[in-house]
C-alpha positions in Angstrom: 83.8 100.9 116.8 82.2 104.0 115.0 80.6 103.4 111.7 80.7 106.0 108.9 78.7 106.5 105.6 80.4 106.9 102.8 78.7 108.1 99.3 80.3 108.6 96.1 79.4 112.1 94.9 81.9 112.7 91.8 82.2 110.1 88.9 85.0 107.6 88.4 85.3 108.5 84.6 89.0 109.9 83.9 90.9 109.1 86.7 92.9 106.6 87.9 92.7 102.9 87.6 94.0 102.8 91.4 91.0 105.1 92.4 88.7 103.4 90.0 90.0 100.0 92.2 89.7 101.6 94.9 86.0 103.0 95.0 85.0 99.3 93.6 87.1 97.7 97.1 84.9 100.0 99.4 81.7 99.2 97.2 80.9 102.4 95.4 79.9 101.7 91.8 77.6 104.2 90.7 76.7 108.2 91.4 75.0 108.8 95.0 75.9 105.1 96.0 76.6 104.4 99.6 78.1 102.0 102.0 77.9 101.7 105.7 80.9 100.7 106.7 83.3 100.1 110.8 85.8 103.2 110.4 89.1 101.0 110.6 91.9 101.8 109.4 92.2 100.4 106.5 88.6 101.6 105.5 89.7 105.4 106.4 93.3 104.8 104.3 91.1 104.3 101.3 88.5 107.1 101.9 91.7 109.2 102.4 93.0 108.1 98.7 90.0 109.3 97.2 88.5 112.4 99.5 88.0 114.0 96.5 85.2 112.2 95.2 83.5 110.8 98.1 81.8 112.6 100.5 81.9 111.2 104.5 79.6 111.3 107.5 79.6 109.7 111.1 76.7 108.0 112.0 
């Protein structure tokens, strides 16, 4: 399975509480944090939920 690498590149602050939860489930507490996480489903479902303030790359 392909891994991808997802940062958080806009703040948390003012949205939310399900985004807020969300970030905090894949592991992306603070500015310019990243994970390296399998792309399955459930994984892309969340990136999908909050696109707007993460940024995504394959590796």
């Amino acid at each position: 399975m392909k891994k991808i690498k997802i940062t958080l590149v806009k703040s948390a602050i003012d949205r939310p509480q399900r985004q807020k939860l969300t970030l905090q489930a894949l592991g992306l507490n603070k500015l310019n944090s990243f994970k390296e996480v399998e792309a399955t489903p459930q994984i892309l479902g969340m990136v999908t939920k909050v696109n707007h303030l993460v940024k995504v790359e394959e590796i």
